[in-house]
VOPAGU-2260 file (C-alpha; in pm, 1 decimal, decimal comma):
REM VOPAGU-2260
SITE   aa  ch    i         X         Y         Z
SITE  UNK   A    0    8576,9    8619,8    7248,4
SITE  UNK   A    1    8945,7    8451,0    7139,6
SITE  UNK   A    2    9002,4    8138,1    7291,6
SITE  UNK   A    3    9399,3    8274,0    7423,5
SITE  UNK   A    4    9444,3    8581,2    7513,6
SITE  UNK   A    5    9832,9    8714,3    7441,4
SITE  UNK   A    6   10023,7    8788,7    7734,2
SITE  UNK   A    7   10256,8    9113,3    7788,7
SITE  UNK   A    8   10598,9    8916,6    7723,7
SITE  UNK   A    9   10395,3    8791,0    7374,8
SITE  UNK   A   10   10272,7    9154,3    7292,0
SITE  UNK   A   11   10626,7    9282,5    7364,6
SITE  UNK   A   12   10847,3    9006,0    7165,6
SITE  UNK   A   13   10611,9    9090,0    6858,8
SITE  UNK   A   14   10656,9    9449,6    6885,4
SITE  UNK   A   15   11048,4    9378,7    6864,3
SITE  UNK   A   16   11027,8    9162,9    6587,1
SITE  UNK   A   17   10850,4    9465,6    6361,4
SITE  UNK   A   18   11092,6    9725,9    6223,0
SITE  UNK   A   19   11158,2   10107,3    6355,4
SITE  UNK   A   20   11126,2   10346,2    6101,8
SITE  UNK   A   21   11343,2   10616,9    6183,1
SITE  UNK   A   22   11242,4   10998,8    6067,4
SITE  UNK   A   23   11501,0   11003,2    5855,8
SITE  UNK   A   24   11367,4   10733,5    5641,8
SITE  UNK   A   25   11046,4   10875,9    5646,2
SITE  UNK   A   26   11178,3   11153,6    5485,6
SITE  UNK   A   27   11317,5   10946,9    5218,0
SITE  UNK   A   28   11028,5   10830,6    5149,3
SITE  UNK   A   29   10796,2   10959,7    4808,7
SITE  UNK   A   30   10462,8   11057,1    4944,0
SITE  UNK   A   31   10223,5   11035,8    4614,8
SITE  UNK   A   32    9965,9   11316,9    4588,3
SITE  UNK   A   33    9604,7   11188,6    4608,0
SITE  UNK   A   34    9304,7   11432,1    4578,3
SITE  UNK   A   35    9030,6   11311,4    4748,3
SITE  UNK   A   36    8764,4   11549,8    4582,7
SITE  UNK   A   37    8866,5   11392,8    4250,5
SITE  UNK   A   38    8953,8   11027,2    4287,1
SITE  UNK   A   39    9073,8   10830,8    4002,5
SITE  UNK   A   40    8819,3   10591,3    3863,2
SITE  UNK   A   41    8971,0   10502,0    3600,1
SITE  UNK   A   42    9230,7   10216,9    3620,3
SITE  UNK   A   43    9610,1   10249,1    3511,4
SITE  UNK   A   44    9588,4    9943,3    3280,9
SITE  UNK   A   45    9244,3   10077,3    3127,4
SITE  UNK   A   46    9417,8   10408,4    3047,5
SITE  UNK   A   47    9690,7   10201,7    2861,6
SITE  UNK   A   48    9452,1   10019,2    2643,8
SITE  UNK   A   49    9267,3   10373,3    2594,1
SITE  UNK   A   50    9630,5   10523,1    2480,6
SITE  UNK   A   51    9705,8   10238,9    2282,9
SITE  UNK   A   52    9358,6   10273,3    2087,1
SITE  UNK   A   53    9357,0   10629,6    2056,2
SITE  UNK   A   54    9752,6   10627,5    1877,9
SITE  UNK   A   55    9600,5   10402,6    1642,9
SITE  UNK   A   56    9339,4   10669,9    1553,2
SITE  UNK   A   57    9563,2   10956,1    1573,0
SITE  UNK   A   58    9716,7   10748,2    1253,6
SITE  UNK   A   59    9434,2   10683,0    1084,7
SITE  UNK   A   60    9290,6   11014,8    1127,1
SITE  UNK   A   61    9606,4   11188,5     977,0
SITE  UNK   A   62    9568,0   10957,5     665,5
SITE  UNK   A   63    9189,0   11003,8     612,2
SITE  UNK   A   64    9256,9   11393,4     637,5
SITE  UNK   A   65    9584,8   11405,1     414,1
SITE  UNK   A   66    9406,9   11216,6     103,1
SITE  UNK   A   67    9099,9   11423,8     189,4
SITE  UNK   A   68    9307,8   11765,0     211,4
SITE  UNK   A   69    9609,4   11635,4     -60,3
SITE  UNK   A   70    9814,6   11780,6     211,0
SITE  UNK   A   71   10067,8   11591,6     504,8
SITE  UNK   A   72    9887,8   11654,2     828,9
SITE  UNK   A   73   10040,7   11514,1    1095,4
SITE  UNK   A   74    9839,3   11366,1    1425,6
SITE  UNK   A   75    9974,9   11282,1    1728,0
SITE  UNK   A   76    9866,6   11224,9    2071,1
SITE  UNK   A   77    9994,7   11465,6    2341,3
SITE  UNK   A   78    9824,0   11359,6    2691,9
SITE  UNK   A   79    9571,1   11178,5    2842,2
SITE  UNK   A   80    9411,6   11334,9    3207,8
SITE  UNK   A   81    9144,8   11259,1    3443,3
SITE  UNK   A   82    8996,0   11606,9    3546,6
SITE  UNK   A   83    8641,8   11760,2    3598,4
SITE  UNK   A   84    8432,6   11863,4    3325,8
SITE  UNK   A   85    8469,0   12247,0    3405,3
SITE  UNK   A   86    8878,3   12225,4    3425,0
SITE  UNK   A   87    8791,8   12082,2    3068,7
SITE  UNK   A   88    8623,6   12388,1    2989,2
SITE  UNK   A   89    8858,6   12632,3    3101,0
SITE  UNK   A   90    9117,0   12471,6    2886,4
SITE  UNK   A   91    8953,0   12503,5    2527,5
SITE  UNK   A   92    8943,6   12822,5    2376,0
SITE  UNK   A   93    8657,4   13066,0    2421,7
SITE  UNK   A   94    8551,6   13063,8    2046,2
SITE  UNK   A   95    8612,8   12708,9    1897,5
SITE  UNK   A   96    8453,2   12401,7    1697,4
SITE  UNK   A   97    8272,9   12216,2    2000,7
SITE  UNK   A   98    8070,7   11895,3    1912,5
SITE  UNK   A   99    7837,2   11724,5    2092,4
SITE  UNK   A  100    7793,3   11362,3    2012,5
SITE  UNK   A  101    7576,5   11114,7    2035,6
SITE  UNK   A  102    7690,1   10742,6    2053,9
SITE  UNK   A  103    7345,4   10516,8    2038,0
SITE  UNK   A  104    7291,3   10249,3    2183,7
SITE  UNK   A  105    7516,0   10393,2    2465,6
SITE  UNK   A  106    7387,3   10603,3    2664,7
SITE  UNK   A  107    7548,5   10946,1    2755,4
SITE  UNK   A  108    7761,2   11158,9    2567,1
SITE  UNK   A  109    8054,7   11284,9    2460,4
SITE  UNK   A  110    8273,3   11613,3    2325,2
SITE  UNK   A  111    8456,7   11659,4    1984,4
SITE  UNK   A  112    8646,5   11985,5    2032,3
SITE  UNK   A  113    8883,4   12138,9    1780,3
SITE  UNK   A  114    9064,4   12454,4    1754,1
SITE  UNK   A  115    9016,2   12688,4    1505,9
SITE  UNK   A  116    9391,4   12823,1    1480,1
SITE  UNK   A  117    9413,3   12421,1    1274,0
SITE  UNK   A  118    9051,4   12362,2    1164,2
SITE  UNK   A  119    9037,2   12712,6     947,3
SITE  UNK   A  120    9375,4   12590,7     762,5
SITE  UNK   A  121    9219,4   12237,4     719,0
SITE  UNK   A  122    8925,4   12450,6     545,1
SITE  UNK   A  123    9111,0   12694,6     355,3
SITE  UNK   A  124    9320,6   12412,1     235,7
SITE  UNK   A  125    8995,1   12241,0      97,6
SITE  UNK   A  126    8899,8   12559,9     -94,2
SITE  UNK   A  127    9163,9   12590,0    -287,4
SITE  UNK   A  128    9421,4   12788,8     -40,0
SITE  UNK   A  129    9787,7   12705,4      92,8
SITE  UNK   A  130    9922,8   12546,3     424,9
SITE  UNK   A  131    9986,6   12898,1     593,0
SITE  UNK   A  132    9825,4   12983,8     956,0
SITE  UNK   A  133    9537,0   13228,2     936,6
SITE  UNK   A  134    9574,7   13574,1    1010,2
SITE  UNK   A  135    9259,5   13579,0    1283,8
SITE  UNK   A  136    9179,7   13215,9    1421,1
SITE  UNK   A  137    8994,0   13393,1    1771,1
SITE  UNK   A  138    8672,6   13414,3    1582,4
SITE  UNK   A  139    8334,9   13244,1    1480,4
SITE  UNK   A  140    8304,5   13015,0    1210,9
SITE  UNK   A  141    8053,3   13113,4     898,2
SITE  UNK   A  142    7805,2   12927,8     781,3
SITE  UNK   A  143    8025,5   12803,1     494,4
SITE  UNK   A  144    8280,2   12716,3     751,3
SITE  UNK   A  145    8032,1   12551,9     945,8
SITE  UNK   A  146    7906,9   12305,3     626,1
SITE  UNK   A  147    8303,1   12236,7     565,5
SITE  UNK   A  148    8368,2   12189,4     943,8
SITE  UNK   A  149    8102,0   11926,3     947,5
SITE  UNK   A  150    8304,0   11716,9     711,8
SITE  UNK   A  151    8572,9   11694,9     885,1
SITE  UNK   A  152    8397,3   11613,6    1221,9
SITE  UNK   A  153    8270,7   11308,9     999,2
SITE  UNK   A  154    8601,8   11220,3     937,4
SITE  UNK   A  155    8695,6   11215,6    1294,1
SITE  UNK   A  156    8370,0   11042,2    1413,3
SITE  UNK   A  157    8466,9   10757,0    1152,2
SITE  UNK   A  158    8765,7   10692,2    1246,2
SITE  UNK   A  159    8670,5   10732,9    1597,6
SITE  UNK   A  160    8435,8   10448,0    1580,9
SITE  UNK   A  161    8648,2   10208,5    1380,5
SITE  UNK   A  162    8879,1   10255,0    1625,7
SITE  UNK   A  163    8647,9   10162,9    1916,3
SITE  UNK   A  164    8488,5    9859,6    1737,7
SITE  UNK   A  165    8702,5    9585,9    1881,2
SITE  UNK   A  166    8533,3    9676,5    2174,2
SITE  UNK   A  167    8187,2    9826,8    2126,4
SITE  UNK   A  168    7993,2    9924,9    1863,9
SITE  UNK   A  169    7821,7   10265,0    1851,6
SITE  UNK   A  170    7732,6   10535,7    1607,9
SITE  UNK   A  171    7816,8   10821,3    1666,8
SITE  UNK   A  172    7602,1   11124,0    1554,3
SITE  UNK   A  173    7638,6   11554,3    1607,0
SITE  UNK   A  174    7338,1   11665,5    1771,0
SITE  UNK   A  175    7467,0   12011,3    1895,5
SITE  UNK   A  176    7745,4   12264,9    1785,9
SITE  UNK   A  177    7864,9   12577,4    1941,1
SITE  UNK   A  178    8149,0   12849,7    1913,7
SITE  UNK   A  179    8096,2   12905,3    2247,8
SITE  UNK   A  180    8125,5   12584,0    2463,5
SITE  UNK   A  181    7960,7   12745,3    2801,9
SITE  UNK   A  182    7671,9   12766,2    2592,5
SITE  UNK   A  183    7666,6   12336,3    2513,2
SITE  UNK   A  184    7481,4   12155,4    2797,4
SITE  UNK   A  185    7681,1   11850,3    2818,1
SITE  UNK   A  186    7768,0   11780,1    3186,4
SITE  UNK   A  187    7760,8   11913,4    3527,1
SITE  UNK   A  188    8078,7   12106,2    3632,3
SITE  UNK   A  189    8218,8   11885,7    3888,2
SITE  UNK   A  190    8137,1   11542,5    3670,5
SITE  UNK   A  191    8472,9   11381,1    3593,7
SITE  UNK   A  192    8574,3   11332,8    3266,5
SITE  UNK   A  193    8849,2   11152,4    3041,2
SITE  UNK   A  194    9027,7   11377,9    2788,3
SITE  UNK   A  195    9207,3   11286,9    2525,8
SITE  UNK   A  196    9447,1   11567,3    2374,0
SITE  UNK   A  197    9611,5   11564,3    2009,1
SITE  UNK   A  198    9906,1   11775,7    1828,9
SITE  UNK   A  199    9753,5   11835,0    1503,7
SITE  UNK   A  200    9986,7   12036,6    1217,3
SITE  UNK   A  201    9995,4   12100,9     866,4
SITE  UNK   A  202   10255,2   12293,1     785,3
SITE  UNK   A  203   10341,3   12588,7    1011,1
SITE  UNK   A  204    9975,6   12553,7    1121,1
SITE  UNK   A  205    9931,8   12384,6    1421,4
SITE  UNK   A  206    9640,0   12301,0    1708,8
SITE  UNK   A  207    9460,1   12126,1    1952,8
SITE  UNK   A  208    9203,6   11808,7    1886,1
SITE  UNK   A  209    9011,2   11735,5    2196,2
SITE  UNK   A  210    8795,6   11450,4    2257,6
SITE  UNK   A  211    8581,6   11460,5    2647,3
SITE  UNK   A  212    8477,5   11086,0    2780,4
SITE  UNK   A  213    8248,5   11132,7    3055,9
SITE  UNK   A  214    8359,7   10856,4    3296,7
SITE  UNK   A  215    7985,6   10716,3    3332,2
SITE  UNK   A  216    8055,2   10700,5    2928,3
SITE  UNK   A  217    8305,3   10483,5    2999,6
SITE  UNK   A  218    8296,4   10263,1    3306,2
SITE  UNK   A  219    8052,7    9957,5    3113,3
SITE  UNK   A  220    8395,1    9892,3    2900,2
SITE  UNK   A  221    8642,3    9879,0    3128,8
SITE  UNK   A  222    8647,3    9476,4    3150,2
SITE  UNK   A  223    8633,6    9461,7    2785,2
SITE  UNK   A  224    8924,7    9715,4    2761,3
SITE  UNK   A  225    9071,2    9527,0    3090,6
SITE  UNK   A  226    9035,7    9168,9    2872,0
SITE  UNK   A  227    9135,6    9272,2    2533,5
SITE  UNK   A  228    9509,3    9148,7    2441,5
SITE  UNK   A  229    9613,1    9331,0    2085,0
SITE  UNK   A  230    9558,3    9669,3    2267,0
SITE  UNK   A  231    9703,2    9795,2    1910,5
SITE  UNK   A  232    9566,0    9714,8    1596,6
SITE  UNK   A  233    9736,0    9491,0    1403,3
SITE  UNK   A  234   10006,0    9526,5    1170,3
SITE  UNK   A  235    9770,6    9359,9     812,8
SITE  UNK   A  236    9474,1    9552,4     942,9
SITE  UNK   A  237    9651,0    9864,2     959,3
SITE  UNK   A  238    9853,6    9805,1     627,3
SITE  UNK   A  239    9479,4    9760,1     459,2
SITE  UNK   A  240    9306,8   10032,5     624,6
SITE  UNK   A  241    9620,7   10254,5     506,4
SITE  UNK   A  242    9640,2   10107,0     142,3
SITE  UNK   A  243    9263,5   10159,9     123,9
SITE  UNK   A  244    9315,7   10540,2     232,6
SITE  UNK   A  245    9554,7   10595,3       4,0
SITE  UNK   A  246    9357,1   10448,2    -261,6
SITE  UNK   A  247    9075,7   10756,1    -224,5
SITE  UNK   A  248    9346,4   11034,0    -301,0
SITE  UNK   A  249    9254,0   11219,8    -613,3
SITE  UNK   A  250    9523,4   11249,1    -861,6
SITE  UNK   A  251    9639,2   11429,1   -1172,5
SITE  UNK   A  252    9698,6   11244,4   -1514,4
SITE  UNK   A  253    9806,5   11433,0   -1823,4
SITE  UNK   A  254    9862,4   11290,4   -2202,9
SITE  UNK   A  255   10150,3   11476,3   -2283,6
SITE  UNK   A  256   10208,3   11511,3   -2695,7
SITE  UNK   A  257   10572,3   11686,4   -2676,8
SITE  UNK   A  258   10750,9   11979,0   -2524,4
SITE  UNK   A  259   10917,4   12254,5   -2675,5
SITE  UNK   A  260   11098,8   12562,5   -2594,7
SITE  UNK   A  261   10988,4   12886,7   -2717,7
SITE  UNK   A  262   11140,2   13260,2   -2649,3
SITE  UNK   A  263   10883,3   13475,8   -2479,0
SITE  UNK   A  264   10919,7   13703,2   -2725,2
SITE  UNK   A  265   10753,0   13405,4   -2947,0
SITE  UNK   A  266   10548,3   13323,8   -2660,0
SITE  UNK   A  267   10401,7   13668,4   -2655,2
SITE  UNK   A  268   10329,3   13655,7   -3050,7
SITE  UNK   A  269   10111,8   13394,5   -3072,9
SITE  UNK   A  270    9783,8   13431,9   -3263,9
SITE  UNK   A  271    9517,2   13219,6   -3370,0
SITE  UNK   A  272    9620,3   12980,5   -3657,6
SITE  UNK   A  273   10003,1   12986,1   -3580,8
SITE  UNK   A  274   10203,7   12656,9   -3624,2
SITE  UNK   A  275   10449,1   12503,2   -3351,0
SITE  UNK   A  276   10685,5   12258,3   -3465,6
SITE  UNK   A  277   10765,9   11988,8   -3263,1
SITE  UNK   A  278   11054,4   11725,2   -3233,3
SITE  UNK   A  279   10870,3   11463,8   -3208,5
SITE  UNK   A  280   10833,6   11237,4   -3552,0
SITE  UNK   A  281   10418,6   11214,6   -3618,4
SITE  UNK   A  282   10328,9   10947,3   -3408,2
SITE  UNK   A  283    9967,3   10819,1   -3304,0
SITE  UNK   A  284   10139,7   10796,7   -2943,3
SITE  UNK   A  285   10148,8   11003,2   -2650,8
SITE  UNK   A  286   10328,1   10986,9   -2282,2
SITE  UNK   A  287   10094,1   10975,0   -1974,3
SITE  UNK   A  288   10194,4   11112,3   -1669,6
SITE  UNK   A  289   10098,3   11092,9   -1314,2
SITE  UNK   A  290   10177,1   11392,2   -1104,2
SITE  UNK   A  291   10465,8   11498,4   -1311,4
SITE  UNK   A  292   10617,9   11106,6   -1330,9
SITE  UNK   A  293   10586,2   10937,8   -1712,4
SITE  UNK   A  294   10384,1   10592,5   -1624,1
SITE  UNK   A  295   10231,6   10496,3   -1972,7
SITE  UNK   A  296   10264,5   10524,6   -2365,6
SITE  UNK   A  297    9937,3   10584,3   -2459,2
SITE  UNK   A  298    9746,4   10591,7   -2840,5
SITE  UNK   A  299    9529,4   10885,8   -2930,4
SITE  UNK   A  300    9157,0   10774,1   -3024,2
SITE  UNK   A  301    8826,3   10872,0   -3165,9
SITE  UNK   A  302    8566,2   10723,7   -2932,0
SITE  UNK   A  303    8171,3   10849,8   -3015,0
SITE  UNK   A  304    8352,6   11182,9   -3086,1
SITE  UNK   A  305    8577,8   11269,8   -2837,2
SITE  UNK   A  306    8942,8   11203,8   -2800,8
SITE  UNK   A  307    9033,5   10923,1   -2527,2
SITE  UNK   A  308    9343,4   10750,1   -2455,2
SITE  UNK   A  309    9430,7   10376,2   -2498,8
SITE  UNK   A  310    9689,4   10207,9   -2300,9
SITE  UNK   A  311    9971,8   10081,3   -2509,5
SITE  UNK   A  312   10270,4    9980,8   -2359,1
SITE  UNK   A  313   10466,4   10088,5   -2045,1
C-alpha cells in the first residue's frame, strides 16, 4: 500500500494540468499502419547497414559480370521488404533460375533467384551472341543453360560473401536448383523473410536479381551489423577490388604490318601467289594495337620457329 493517498482536489488539479486533445487534432494526426500478423523484426538501423552492404555488391557484381561477359551490365538495387516467404513466392516468376544456398558454419538457408528474361541474355552473350532480349524468356533452362547458369551464380555467391565478410564469414554453396520454385523446400509459408531486389540490364535486356534472408538467417548479426561504423566499403578497398576486376578482362592485341586500299574488283581477284604492295619502306617493325588503339612499335622475330613480337619502343 502507498504511504499518501491523493485526494480529489490533487487528482483533479493534475487532470487540468494534462492537455485536451481535441478531435480535430486527432484527425491531424498520421496513424502508421502496423500488421500485427507480420511484425517487423528487423530493426530500421540494421536495414540501413544491410542497404549500405548490398549497394556495395550490386557494384561489384556489375564489374565481375561485365569483364566476365565483355559487355556493360548495369546493377542496381531497387527495394528492400520484410514479407513472408510465400508473398516471396508469388512474386518470382513461375519458371526461373531459383538457388538454394548453403552458408556453413551458419545454419539455415537462403535463396538466389534470377530471372530468365536477363540470365538467358547474360548466357547468350557468353556464347558468342549480342545484347538483344530473347524472343521466349517464360521457359526452362537446358542443360547447357544450366552448366552456364551455374557460373554466374558463382559469380554472385562471390561477391556475395566478400561483401558480407566484414561481418561474418561463411561459404556459401548451391545444394538445390529448380525452374519451378514451389517445387524448392526452403521455408514454411508464413516464415518471414528479408528480400533484397536488384535492376539488372544489359542493353535493352533487363530483369530481376533476388536474394531471400530468412530472418532466423539473420537475427545472430544484427549487433555486429548494429556495431559496425564504415557501413560502406571503403573508398582504397573498392578502388583495388575494381582495378583487380578490370585486370581479368580479356583483350584483343594485333601486330599490324601496314594497311592498304584495294578496289573490290582487286579484292575479288586475288589468287594464290599474288603480290600487294605496301607503303610502308621494309622495316623489321610493326605497330601493336590494343582494341583498335596503336600502344607499341614492336620488332618481328624468329623464336624456336615461330614468329613473336619484341617490344621496341612506344
Amino acid at each position: 500500500m502507498p504511504d499518501k493517498i491523493l485526494s480529489q482536489e490533487e487528482i483533479d488539479a493534475l487532470l487540468s494540468r494534462s492537455k485536451k486533445v481535441t478531435p480535430e487534432e486527432l484527425r491531424k494526426r498520421k496513424a502508421r499502419v502496423y500488421d500485427f500478423r507480420n511484425p517487423e523484426r528487423f530493426p530500421k538501423e540494421g536495414l540501413r547497414r544491410i542497404r549500405a552492404m548490398h549497394e556495395s555488391f550490386a557494384r561489384s557484381l556489375s564489374l565481375a559480370i561485365a569483364g566476365y561477359t565483355r559487355t556493360v551490365l548495369d546493377v542496381s538495387i531497387s527495394s528492400i521488404d520484410q514479407l513472408t516467404y510465400q508473398e516471396f513466392l508469388l512474386s518470382v516468376p513461375l519458371l526461373t533460375c531459383f538457388n538454394v544456398v548453403e552458408c556453413p558454419p551458419i545454419k539455415g538457408k537462403l535463396v538466389v533467384e534470377i530471372n530468365p528474361s536477363i540470365l538467358l541474355v547474360i548466357i547468350d552473350r557468353l556464347m558468342g551472341g549480342s545484347s538483344v532480349p530473347v524472343s521466349q524468356p517464360n521457359r526452362e533452362l537446358t542443360e547447357i543453360e544450366w552448366v552456364v547458369a551455374q557460373r554466374i551464380i558463382d559469380k554472385i555467391l562471390s561477391e556475395l560473401k566478400s561483401v558480407w565478410s566484414p561481418v561474418v564469414d561463411f561459404r556459401p554453396k548451391v545444394i538445390d536448383r529448380e525452374s519451378n520454385p514451389y517445387f524448392a523446400q526452403v521455408l514454411a509459408p508464413n516464415e518471414l523473410v528479408l528480400l533484397v531486389c536488384f535492376d539488372m540490364r544489359m542493353g535493352d535486356a533487363h530483369g530481376i536479381l533476388s536474394i531471400c534472408y530468412p530472418i532466423n538467417f539473420l537475427e545472430p548479426f544484427i549487433p555486429a551489423l548494429l556495431k559496425r561504423q564504415q557501413g560502406k566499403v571503403s573508398k582504397p578497398e573498392l578502388k583495388h577490388k575494381w582495378r583487380m576486376n578490370l585486370l581479368l578482362v580479356p583483350s584483343v592485341m594485333r601486330g599490324v604490318l601496314d594497311k592498304v586500299k584495294l578496289d573490290l574488283r582487286d579484292i575479288l581477284a586475288l589468287k594464290e601467289g599474288d603480290v600487294i604492295v605496301l607503303d610502308k619502306k621494309a622495316e623489321p617493325t610493326v605497330d601493336l594495337y590494343l582494341e583498335g588503339k596503336r600502344i607499341h612499335q614492336v620488332c618481328w622475330q624468329n623464336e624456336s620457329g615461330r614468329k613473336v613480337l619484341k617490344l621496341c619502343n612506344k
